[in-house]
Backbone bond lengths (Angstrom), bond angles and torsions (degrees), N, CA, C in turn:
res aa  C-N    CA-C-N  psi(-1)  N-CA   C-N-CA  omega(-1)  CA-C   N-CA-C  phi
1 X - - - 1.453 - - 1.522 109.35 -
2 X 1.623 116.41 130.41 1.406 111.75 173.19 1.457 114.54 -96.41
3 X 0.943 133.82 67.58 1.689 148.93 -153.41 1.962 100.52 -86.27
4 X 0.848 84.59 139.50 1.776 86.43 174.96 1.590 128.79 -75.57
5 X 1.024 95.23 96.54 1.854 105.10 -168.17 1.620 122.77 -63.12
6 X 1.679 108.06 -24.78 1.403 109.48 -158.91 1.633 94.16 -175.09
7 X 1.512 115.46 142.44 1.058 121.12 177.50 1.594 125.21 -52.50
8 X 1.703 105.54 -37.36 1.273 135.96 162.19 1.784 102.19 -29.22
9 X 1.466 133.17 -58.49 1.205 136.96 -179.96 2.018 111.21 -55.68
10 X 1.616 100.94 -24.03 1.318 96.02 -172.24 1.620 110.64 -86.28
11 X 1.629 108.47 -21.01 1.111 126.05 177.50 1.671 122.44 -175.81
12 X 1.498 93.16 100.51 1.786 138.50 -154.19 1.822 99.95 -41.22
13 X 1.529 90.80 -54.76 1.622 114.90 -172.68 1.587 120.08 -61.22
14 X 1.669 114.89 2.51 1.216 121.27 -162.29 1.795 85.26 -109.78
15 X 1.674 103.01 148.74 0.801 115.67 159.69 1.959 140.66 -127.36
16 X 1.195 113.31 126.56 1.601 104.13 -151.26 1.648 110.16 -86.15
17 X 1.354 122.93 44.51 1.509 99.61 163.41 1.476 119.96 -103.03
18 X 1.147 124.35 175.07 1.530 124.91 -142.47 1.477 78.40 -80.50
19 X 1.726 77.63 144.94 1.345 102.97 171.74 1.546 114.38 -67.46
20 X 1.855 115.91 170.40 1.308 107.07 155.61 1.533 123.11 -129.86
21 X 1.500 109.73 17.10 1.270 135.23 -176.48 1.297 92.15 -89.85
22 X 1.708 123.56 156.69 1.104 134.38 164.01 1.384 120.38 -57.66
23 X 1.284 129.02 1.61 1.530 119.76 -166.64 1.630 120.20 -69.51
24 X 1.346 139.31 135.22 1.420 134.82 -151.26 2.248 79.56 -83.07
25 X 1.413 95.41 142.71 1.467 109.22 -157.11 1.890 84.06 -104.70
26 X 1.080 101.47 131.82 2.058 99.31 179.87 1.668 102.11 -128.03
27 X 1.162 119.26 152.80 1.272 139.23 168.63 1.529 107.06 -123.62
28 X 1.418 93.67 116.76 1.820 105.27 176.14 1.353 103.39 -100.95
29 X 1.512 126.26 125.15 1.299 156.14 176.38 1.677 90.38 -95.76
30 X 1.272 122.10 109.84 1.524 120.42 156.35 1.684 116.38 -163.06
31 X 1.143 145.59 114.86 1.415 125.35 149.52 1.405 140.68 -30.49
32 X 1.210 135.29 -32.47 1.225 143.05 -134.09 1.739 94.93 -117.69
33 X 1.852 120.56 64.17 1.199 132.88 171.25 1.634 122.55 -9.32
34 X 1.592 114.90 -32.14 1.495 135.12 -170.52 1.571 89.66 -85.21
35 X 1.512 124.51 -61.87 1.161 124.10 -170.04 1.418 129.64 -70.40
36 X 1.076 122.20 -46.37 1.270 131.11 128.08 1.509 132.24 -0.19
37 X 1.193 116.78 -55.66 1.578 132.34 -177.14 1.523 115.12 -91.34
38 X 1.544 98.79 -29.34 1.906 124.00 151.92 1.742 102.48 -26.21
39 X 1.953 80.47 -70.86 1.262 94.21 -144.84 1.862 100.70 -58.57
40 X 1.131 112.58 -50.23 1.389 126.60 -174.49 1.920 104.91 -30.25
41 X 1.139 90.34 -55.85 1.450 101.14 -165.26 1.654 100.60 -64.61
42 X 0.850 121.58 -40.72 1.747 126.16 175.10 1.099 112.95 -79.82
43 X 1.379 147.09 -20.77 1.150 136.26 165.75 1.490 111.05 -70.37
44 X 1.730 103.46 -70.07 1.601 98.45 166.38 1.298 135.23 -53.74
45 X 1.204 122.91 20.25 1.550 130.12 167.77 1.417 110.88 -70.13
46 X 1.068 119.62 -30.26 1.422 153.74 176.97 1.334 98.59 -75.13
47 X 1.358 122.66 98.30 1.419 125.12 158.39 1.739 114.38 -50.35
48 X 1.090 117.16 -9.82 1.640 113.42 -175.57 1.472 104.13 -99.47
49 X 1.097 112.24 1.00 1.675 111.71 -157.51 1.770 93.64 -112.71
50 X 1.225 129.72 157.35 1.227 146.52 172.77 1.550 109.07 -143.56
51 X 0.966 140.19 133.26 1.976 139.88 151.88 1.652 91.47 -108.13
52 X 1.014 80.41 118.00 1.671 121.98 -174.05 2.033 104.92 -90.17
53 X 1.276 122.42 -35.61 1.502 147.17 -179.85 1.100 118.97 -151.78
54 X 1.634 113.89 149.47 1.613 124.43 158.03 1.167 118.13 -133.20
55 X 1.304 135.92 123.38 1.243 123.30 -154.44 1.521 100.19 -141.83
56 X 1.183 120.43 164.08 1.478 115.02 -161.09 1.940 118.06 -141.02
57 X 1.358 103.38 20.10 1.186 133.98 168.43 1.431 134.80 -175.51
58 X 1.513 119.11 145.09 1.664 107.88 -156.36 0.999 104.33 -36.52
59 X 1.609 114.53 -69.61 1.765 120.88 -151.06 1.941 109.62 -46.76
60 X 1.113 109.46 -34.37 1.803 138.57 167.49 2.014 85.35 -38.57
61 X 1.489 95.53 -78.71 1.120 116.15 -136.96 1.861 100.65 -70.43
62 X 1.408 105.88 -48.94 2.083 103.43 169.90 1.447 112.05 -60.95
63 X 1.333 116.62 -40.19 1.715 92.35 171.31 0.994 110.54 -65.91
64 X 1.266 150.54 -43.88 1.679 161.38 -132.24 1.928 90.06 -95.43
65 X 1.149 91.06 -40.07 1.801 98.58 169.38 1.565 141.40 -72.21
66 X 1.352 95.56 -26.44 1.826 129.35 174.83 1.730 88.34 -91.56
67 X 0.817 141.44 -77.14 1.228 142.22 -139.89 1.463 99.74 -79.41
68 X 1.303 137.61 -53.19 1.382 140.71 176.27 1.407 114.66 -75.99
69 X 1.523 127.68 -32.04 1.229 122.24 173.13 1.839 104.41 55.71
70 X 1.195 111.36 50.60 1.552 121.82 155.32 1.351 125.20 -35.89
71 X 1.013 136.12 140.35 1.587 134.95 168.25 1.915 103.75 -80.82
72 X 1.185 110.88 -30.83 1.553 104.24 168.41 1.704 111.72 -151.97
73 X 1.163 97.03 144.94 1.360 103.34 172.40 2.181 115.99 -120.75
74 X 1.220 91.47 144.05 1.328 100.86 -174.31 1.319 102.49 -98.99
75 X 1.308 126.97 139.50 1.281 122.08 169.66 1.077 123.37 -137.29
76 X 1.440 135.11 158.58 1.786 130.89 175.32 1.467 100.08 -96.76
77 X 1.127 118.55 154.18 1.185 103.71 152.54 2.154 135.11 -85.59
78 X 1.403 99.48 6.47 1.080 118.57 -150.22 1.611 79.41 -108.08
79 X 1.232 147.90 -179.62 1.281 152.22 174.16 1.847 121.82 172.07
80 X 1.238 97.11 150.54 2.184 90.44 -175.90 1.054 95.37 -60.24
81 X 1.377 125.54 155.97 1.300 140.86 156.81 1.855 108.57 79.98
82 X 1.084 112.58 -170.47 1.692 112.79 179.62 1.143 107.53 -66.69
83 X 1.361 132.59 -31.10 1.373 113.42 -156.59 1.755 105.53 -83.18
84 X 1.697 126.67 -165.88 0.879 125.79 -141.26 1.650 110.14 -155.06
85 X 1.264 131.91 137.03 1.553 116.28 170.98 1.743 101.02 -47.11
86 X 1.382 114.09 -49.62 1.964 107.60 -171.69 1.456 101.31 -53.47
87 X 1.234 124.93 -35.15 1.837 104.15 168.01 1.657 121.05 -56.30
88 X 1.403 98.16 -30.99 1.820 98.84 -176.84 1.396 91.42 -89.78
89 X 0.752 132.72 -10.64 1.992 126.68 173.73 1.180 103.63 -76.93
90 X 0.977 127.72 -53.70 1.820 141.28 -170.83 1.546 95.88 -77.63
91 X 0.955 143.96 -43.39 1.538 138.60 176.73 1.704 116.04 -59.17
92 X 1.865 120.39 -39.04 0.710 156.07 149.27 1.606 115.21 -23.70
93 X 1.173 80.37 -83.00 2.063 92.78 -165.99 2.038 97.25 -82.60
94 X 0.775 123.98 8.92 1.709 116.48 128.81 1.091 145.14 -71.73
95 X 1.340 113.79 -30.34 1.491 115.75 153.51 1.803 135.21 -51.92
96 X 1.176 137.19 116.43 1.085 134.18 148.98 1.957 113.41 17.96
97 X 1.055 96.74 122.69 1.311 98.59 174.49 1.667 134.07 -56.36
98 X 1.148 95.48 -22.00 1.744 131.37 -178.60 1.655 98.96 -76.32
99 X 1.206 101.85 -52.12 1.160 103.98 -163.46 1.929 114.75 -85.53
100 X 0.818 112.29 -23.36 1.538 142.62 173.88 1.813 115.60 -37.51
101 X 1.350 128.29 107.47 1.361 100.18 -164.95 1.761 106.11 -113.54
102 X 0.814 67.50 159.76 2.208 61.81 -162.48 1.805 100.37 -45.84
103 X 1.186 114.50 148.23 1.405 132.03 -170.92 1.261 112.69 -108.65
104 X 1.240 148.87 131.39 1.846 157.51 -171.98 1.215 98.53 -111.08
105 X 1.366 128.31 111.33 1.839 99.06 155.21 1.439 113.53 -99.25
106 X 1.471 141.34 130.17 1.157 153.57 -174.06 1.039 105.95 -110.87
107 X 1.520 133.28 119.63 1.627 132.67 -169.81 1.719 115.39 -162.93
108 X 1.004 111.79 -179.50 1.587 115.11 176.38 1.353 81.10 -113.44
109 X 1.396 150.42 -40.27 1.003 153.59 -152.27 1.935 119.26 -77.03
110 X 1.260 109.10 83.59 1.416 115.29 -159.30 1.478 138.47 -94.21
111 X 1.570 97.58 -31.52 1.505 121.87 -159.43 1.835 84.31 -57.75
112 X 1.607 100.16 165.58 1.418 133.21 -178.54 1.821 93.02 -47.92
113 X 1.446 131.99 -44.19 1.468 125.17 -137.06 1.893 87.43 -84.85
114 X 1.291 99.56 -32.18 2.014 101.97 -177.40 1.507 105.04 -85.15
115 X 1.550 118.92 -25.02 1.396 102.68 178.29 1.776 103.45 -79.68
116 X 1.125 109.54 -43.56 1.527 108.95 178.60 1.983 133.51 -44.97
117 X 1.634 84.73 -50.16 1.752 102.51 137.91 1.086 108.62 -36.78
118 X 1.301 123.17 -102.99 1.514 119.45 -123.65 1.754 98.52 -64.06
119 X 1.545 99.29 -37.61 1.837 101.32 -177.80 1.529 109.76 -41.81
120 X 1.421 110.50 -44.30 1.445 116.08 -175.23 1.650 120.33 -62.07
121 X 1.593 116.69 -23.14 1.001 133.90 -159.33 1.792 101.14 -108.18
122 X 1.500 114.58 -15.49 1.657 119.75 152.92 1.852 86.89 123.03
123 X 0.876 131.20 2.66 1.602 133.72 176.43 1.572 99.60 -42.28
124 X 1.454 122.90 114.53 1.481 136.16 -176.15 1.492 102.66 -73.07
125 X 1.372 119.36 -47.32 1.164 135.66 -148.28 1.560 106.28 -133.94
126 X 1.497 125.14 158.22 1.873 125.47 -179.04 1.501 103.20 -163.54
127 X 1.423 124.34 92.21 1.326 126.47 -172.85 1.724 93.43 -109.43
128 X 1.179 101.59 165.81 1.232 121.36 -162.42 2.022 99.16 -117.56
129 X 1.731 109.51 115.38 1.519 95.35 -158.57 1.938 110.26 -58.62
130 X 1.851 93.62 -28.14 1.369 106.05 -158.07 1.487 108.64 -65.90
131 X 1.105 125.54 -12.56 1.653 142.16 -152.00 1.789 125.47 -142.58
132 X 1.709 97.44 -23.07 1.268 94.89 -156.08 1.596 103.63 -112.21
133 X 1.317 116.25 4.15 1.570 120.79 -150.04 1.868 115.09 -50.28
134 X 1.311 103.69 -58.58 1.679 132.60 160.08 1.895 98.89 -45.59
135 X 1.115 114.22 -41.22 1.317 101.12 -165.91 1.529 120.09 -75.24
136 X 2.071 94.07 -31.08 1.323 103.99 -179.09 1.815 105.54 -81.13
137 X 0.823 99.54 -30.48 2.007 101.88 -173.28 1.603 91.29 -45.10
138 X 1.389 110.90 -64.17 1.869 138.45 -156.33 1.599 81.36 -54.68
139 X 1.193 136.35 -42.12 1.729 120.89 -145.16 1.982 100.18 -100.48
140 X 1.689 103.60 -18.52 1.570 116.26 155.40 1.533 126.88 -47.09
141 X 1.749 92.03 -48.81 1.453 110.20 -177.75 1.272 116.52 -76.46
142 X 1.439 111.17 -23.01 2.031 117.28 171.07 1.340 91.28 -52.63
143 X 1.759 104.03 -73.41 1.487 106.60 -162.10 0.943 133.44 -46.85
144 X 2.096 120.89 -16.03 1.280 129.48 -146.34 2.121 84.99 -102.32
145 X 1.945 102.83 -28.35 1.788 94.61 179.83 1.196 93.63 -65.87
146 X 1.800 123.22 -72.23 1.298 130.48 -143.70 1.990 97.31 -45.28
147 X 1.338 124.91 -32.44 1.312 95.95 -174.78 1.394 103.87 -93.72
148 X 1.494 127.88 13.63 1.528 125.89 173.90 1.158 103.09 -64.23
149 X 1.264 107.41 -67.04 1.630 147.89 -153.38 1.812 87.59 -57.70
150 X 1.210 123.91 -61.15 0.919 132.20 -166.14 1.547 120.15 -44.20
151 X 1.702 97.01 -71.02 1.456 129.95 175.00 1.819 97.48 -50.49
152 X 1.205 118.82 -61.72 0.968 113.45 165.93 1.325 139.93 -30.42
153 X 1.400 130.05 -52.42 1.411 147.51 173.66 1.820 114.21 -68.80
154 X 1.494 98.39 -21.53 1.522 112.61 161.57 1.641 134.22 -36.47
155 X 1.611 87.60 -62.10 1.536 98.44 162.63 1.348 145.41 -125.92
């Protein structure tokens, strides 16, 4: 399987160490290489927004999460191989609260038993991929003022 490991594959010339600009730093959790590159392009439309990683299975996606320390991560619940966005949820909400970066879940996967999950597992956010796409970008861009606004008022 040629599965998409890292945003780096979507575009070679990018490089992922932490930023030092204010931009809210995101990690997209998704399989679906087409969607994925979607997403990239719509988030960064948003001068406040950066995707920092793309990763295309948990184990991918918690190191890529430990090591970058994202302000949000997007996740599917659907993922290559067995594992699952609820493994990167559960990897997640062990960390320190401080340290914790708000979580998206983005999925086809909807009914009450996956939204109830992920809530349990600290999921901030639960968009629906088939319906919600515009809604989830728009709720990036809250997060991307509220930490402008924020960082801003700092100094």
């Amino acid at each position: 399987m040629n599965g998409l490991h890292s945003y780096q594959k979507l575009n070679p010339d990018r490089r992922f160490m932490q930023t030092r600009d204010n931009r809210l730093r995101v990690l997209v959790v998704e399989n679906s290489r087409v969607l994925a590159k979607r997403l990239v392009e719509w988030l960064e439309a948003d001068e406040r927004v950066i995707v920092i990683s793309v990763a295309d299975s948990a184990s991918r996606a918690i190191d890529e999460e430990r090591r970058l320390q994202p302000d949000v991560v997007i996740v599917d619940v659907a993922l290559a191989g067995r594992s699952s966005g609820y493994d990167v949820m559960r990897a997640i909400s062990i960390e320190p609260d401080s340290e914790r970066p708000a979580v998206i879940v983005f999925t086809n996967h909807t009914s009450r038993p996956y939204r109830d999950a992920a809530k349990r597992l600290g999921a901030t956010h639960f968009f629906d991929k088939s319906n919600d796409f515009m809604r989830m970008v728009s709720e990036v861009g809250r997060l991307a003022e509220r930490r402008g606004t924020r960082n801003g008022s700092e100094g």
